[in-house]
C-alpha positions in Angstrom: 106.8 70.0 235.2 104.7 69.3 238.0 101.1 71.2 238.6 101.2 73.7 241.0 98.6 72.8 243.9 98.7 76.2 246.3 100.5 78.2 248.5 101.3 76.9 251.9 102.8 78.5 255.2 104.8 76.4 257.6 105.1 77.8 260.8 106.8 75.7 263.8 109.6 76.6 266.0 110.8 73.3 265.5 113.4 73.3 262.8 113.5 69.3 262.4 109.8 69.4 262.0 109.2 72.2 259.9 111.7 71.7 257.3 110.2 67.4 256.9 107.2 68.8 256.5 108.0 71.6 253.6 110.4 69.5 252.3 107.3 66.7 251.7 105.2 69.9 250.3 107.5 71.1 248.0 107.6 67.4 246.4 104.3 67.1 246.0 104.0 70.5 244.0 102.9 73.0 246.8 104.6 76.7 246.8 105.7 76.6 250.5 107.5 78.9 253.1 108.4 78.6 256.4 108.6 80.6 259.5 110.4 79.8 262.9 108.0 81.9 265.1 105.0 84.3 265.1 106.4 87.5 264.1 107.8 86.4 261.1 105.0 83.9 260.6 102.8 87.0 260.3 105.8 89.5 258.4 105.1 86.6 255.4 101.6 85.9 255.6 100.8 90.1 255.4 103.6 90.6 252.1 102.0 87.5 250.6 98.2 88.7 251.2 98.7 92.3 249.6 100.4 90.5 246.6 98.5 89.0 243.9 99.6 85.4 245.5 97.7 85.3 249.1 98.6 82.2 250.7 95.0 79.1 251.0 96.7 77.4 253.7 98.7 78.1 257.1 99.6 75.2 259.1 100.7 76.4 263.0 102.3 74.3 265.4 100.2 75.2 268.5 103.1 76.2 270.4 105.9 78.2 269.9 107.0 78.0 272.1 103.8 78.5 274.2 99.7 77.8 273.0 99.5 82.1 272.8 101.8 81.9 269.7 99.3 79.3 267.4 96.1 81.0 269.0 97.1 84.1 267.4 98.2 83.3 264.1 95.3 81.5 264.1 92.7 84.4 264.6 94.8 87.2 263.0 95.0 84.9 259.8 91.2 84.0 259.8 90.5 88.1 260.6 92.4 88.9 257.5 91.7 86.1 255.2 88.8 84.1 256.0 89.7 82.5 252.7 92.9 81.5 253.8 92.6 77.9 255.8 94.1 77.5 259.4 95.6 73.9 260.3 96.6 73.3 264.0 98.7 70.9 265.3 99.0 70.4 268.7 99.3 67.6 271.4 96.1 68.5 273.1 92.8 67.5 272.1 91.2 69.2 269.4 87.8 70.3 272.1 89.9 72.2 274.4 91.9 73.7 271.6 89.1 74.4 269.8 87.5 76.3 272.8 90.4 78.1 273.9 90.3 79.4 269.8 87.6 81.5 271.0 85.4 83.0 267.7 87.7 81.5 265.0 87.6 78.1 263.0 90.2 76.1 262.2 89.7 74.0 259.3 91.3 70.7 260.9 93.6 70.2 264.6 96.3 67.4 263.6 98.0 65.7 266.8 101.4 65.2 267.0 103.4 62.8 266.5 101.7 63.1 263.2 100.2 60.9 260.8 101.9 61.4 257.0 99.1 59.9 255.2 96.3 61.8 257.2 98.2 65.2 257.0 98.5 65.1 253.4 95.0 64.1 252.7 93.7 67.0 255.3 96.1 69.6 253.8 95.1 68.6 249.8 91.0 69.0 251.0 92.5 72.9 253.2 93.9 74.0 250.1 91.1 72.9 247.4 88.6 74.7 249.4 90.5 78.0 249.9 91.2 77.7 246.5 88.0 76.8 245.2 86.8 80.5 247.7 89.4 82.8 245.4 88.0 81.5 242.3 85.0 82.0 243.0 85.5 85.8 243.9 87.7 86.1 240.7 85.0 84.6 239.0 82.0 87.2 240.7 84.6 90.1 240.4 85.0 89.1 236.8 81.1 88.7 235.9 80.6 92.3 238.5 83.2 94.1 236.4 82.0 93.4 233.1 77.9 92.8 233.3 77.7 94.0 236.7 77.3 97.5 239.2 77.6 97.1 243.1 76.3 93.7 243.1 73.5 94.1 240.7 74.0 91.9 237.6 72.5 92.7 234.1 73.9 94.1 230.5 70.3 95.3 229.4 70.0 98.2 228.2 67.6 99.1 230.7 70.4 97.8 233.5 73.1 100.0 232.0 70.9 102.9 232.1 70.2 102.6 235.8 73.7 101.9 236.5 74.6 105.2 235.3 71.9 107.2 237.2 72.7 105.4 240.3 76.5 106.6 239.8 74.7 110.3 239.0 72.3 110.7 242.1 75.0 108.8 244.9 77.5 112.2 244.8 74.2 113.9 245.2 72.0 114.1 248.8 68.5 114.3 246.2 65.8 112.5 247.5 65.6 109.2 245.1 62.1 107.0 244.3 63.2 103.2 242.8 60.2 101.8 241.4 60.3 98.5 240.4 58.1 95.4 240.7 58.1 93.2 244.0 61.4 90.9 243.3 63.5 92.9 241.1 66.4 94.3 243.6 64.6 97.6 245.0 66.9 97.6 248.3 70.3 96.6 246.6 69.7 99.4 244.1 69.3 101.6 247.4 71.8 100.2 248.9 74.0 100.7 245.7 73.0 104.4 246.0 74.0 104.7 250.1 77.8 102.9 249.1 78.6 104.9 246.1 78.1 107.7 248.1 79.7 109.8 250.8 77.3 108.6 253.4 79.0 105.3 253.2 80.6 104.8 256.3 77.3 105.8 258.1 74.4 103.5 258.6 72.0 102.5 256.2 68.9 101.8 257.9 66.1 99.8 255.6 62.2 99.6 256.8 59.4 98.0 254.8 55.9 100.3 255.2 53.8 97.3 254.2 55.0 95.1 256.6 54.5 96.9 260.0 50.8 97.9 261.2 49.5 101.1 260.8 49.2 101.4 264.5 53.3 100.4 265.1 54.5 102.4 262.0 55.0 105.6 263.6 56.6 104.2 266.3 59.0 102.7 264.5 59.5 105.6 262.8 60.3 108.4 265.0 60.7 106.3 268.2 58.5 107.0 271.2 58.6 108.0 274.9 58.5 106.0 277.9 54.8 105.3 278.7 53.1 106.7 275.4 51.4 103.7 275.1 50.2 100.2 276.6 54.3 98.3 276.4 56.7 101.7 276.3 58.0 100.2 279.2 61.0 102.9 278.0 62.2 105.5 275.6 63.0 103.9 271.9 65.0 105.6 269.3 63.4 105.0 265.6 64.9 104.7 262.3 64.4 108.4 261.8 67.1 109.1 264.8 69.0 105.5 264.4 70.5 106.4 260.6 72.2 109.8 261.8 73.6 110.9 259.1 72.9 108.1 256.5 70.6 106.8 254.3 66.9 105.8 255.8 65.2 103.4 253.2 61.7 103.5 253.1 60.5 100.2 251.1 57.4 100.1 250.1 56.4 103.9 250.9 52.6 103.4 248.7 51.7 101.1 251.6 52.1 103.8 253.9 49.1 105.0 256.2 47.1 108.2 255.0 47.2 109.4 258.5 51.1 108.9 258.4 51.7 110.9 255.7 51.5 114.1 256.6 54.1 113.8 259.3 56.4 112.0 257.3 56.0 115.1 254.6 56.9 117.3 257.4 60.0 115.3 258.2 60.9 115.9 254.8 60.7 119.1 254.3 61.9 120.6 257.6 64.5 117.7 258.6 63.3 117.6 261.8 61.3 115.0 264.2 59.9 114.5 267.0 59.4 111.1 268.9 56.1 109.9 269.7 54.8 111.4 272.8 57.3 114.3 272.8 57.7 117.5 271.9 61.8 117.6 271.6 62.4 118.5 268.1 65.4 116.5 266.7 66.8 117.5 263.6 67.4 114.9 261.3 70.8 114.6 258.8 70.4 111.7 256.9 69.4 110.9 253.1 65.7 109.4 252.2 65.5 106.5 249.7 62.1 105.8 248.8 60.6 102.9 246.8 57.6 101.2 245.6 55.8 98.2 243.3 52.8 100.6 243.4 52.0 103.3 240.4 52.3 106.5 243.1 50.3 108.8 240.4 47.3 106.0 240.2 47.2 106.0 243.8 47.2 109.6 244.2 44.4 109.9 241.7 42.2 107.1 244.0 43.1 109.2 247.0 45.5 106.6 248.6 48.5 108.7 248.5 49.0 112.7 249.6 50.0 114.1 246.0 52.3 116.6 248.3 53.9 113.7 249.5 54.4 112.2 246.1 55.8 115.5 244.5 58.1 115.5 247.3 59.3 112.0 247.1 59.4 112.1 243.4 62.5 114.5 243.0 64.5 111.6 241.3 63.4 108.8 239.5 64.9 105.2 239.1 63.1 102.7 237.3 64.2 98.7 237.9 63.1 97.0 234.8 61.0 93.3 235.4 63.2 89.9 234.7 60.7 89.0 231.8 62.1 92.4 230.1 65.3 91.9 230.2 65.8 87.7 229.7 69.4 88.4 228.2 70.7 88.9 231.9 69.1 85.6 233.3 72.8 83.3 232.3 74.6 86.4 233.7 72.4 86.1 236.9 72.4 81.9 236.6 76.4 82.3 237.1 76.4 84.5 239.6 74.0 83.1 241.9 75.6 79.0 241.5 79.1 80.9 242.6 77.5 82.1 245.2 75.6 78.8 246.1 79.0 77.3 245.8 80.5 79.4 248.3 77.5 79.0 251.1 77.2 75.5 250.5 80.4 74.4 249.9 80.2 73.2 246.8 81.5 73.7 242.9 78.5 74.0 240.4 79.5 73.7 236.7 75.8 75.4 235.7 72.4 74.4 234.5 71.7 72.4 231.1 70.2 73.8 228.4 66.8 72.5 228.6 66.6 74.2 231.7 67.8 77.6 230.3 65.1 77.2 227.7 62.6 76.8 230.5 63.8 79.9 232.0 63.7 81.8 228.9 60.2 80.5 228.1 59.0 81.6 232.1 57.6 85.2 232.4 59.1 85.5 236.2 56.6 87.1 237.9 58.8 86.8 241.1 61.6 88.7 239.2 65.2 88.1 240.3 64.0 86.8 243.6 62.3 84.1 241.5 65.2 83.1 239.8 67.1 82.9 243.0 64.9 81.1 244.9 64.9 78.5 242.5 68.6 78.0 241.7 68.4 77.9 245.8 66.1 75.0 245.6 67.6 73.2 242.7 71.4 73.2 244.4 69.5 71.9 247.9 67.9 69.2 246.3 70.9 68.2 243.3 73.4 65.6 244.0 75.5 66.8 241.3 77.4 69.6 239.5 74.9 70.2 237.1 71.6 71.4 238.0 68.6 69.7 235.5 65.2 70.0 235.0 64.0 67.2 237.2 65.3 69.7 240.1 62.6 72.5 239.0 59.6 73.8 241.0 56.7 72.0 239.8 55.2 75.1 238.5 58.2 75.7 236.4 58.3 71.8 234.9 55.0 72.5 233.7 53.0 70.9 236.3 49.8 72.5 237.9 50.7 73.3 242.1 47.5 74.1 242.7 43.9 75.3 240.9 43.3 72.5 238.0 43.1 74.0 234.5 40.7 72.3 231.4 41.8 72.4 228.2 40.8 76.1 227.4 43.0 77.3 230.3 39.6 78.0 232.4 39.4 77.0 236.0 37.7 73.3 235.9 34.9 73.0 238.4 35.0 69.8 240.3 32.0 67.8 239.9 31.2 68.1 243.9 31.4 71.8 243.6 33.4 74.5 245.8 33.0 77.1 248.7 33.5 79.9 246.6 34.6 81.6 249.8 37.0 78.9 250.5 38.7 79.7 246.8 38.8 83.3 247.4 40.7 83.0 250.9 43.2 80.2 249.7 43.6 82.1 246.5 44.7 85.2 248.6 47.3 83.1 251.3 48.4 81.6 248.1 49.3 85.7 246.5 50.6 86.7 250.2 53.1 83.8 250.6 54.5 84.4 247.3 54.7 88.1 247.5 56.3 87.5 251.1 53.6 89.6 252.8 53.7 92.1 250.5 50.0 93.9 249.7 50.5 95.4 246.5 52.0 92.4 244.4 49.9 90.5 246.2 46.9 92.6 244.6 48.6 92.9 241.1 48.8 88.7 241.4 45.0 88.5 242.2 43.8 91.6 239.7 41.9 93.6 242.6 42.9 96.7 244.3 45.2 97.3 247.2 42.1 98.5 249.4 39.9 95.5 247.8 42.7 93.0 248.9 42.6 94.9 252.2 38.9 94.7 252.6 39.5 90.6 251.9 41.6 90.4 254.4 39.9 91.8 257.4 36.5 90.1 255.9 38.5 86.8 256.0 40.2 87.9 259.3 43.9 87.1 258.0 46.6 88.3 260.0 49.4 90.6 258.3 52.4 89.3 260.3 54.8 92.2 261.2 57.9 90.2 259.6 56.2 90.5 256.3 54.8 87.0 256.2 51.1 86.3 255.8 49.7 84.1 258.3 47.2 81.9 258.5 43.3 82.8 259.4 42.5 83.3 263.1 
């Protein structure tokens, strides 16, 4: 019995043509239909996509019996299916065709008379990549369904646990707090929270409180009024007015300004606001989702954060636990980010080796899931083949020192010449703010000071704090 290689759809008004070409298909052990013209071109395409056998590949003559005919399949196939390949084939050149396709891709533009060789070849590489797509959603369906919750992989009791609480507080319109450390999936468990529930369909607006100046924050906030300041050129909306009736995400929320506070309390508790530079009250329908890195009652005990404020916020607690807890779920998350890797690269990964999972089990992940992530990224960039070894690791992670030099008794080893200990203590601190993507408090936790002492460092050291999040270099 021959293998079965993929579904294929013929469409070409042509019957002499069409039926050469499924006739060649079937032999070579495609599943193939064939439709004379676009309506019922599109009446099999639409029965085959809500069955469980979706056709990978639909190759369109251009015309039939005019260019409109191929056009459309074209786009109403890719709209429907983007895993479902598109071949053309067509007596123009592929440039203008390709242009008048407007938005959507077609995997390959074959020109008539055609080639048998070169259409079989292009037609085996459509298929095996639209096939290769499925699988890889079966596969992340499969992995989702079983070890998984709205995108977040893990089977750790811990995992489970928040799973279930997220499914709890969605039906609900509660105020929620995720804590979690910086890395471990703070804004997918709030976004988890905004899709289970029956906000859903309205937006879910995310801002980070560390990574916009205190002097912008309220701005961005509650929006602003033409002329309130030196470049409100005009009035500006703010997340407060731009998530209606959704969920607003506040990531980040111990980073927030003292002065700040007290306004956003208000917002809270009277669902209403007011732009900056107006007195218009607007009330305000939508769902706050808080989170932080930061121990909330450590900084209201040092007077960082309003403890009305943090009663408020702390109606409902979800706790995110750290990668280095919960190791069991790092093959589970090794899977599913390679299938994902596959997909945005275009590429099949079989996995890692083992000496490389023992690495990873052996790594505390301070980084967390982003970590992990980042380096599979880096690993499938760099690898030539299917499987990912250790020589593909960062050098931190292969055991080898990326920057301060350690003796023997794991103690910084002063160089004979000597340093500028104020050189040290500013690299030290770009070093924390590029891994923690900006971010103050993991930064601090990385360094063992203070969120105000790390603040203090950087004004003394005059380092910018780049409004994306990203620390820059000194001024």
């Amino acid at each position: 019995m021959m293998e079965f290689k993929g579904r294929i759809l013929v469409a070409d008004d042509e019957r002499p043509q069409r039926e050469i070409l499924v006739s060649s298909l079937l032999k070579s052990g495609y599943e193939v239909s064939g439709a004379a013209s676009l309506p019922a071109a599109l009446s099999l395409f639409e029965t085959a996509s809500r069955s469980d056998k979706p056709f990978n590949l639909v190759v369109t003559d251009l015309r039939m019996p005019t260019d409109k005919e191929g056009l459309e399949l074209l786009l109403k196939v890719r709209n429907q299916d983007p895993k479902c390949e598109v071949i053309l084939v067509t007596a123009f050149a592929s440039s203008e065709v390709a242009f008048q396709s407007g938005g959507a891709r077609a995997f390959a533009f074959l020109e008539k008379p055609l080639d048998f060789e070169k259409t079989m070849l292009t037609i085996e590489s459509a298929v095996e990549k639209s096939r290769l797509a499925h699988e890889n959603k079966r596969l992340r369906s499969m992995i989702s369904k079983e070890f998984g919750f709205s995108g977040i992989i893990g089977k750790h009791p811990g995992m489970v646990q928040l799973f279930e609480r997220i499914e709890r507080v969605s039906a609900t319109g509660a105020t929620c707090l995720i804590r979690g450390e910086s890395g471990t999936g703070k804004e997918l468990v709030a976004k988890a929270i905004h899709d289970l529930s029956p906000r859903k369909d309205d937006p879910f607006v995310a801002i980070n409180c560390a990574a916009i100046p205190p002097n912008l924050i309220e701005s961005e906030l509650y929006g602003h009024e033409k002329g309130v300041f030196t470049g409100a050129s005009s009035r500006r909306s703010g997340r407060f007015e731009d998530v209606g009736e959704g969920t607003l995400f506040l990531d980040e929320i111990g980073a927030m300004d003292l002065e700040l506070q007290p306004k956003l309390l208000r917002s809270l508790q009277e669902l209403e606001f007011s732009r900056v530079g107006s007195s218009e009250v607007i009330p305000f329908g939508g769902r706050i989702v808080a989170a932080t890195g930061r121990d909330l009652r450590q900084a209201v005990e040092a007077g960082e954060f309003r403890e009305d404020l943090f009663f408020r916020l702390n109606v409902v607690v979800l706790e995110i636990p750290p990668l280095r807890n919960r190791k069991e779920d790092i093959p589970l998350m090794v899977e599913h980010f390679l299938l994902k890797g596959g997909l945005r690269h275009d590429r099949e990964f079989k996995g890692i080796t083992g000496e490389v999972m023992e690495i990873f089990d052996g790594h505390s992940w301070p980084g967390n899931v982003r970590e992990l992530e980042n380096c599979l990224e880096r690993m499938m960039v760099l690898g030539e083949g299917s499987l990912l070894g250790e020589d593909l690791l960062p050098p931190g992670l292969r055991g080898e020192s990326e920057s301060l030099e350690l003796g023997l008794d794991s103690v910084f080893n002063l160089p004979s010449e000597g340093i500028v200990l104020e050189d040290l203590e500013k690299n030290l601190i770009e070093q924390a703010l590029m891994r923690s993507d900006g971010k103050l408090e993991p930064a601090a936790k990385m360094l063992g000071i203070t969120y105000k002492t790390l603040q203090y460092r950087i004004r003394k050291y005059r380092l910018k704090e780049n409004p994306e999040g990203q620390s820059a270099k000194s001024e």
